[in-house]
C-alpha positions, 0 to 999 in steps of 0.5 A: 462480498468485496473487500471494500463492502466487507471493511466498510460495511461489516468490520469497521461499523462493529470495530467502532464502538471499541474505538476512540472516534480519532482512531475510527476515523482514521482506519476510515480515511485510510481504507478509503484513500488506500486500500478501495482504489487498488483493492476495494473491488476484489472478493474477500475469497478471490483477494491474494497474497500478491495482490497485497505485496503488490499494493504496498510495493505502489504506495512505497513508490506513490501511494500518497494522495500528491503521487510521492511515496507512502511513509513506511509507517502509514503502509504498516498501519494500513497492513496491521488495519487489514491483517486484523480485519482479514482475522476477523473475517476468518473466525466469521468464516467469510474466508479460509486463510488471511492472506495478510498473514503471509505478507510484509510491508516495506520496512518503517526505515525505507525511503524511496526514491521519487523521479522527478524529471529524466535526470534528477531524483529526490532521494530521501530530500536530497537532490541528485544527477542520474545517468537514466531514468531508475526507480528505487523501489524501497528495500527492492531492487532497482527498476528501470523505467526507461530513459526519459527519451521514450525507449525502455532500457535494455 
C-alpha cells in the first residue's frame, strides 16, 4: 500500500469523524498539495527517514504552490500530520517503525532564501546583491547552484 492511498484512503476517512470539518480539510489540502506529488507513491514499508528530510528540506526552499519557500510552521504541521498517521500505521501493523519518529522539520524561525535572477535574492523581504548564485537552505548549509551563466561553481 502506498503512502498516498494509506493517508486518503485509510487514516484520514477514520480521523474525520474526530475532527472538526476545517481541520479535516486541511489535513486533506495538505496531503494533497504536499506530501502526494513528492511522496504520494512510495509504499508505506519502502518510505525512509531521508526521504522525509529530504521532502521538508525542498518545501524549505519551494515547496509552496508559486515555487518560493514553505512556512516553517506549514512544514511542522505537515510533520506533526505524518508522524500521527505513521503511529497509527504502526499499532495497525501496516508498518514496524515510523520513520517520522527520526526526523525534524525546519525550525519554525527559519527563513529561506529565495533567488530570484543570477544576481539578487529576496532574503526574508529584503532584497540584495550577491557576487554568484547561492541557495541558503534554512537552518542548512549553503549550497551553490552555479552562477547564472550555465557553469556549476568549483
Amino acid at each position: 500500500m502506498s503512502l498516498g492511498d494509506y493517508l486518503l484512503g485509510q487514516w484520514l476517512p477514520a480521523r474525520e469523524v474526530a475532527l472538526t470539518y476545517s481541520t479535516y480539510a486541511r489535513y486533506v489540502t495538505s496531503v494533497e498539495h504536499y506530501l502526494l506529488p513528492h511522496l504520494g507513491h512510495v509504499q508505506l514499508r519502502q518510505l525512509h527517514t531521508d526521504q522525509l528530510a529530504s521532502l521538508y528540506r525542498r518545501l524549505a526552499l519551494t515547496g509552496s504552490r508559486t515555487g518560493r519557500p514553505l512556512a516553517a510552521k506549514t512544514i511542522l504541521n505537515l510533520h506533526q500530520l505524518l508522524r500521527a498517521a505513521l503511529d497509527t500505521a504502526v499499532d495497525r501493523e501496516l508498518i514496524l517503525h515510523n520513520p517520522a519518529a527520526d526526523v525534524r522539520p525546519p525550525p519554525r524561525s527559519a527563513q529561506a532564501t529565495v533567488i530570484t535572477s543570477s544576481s539578487s535574492v529576496v532574503d526574508g523581504g529584503r532584497a540584495g546583491r550577491l557576487p554568484g548564485v547561492v541557495a541558503i537552505e534554512p537552518s542548512w548549509n549553503a549550497v551553490p547552484v552555479g552562477r547564472g551563466d550555465g557553469d556549476a561553481p568549483r
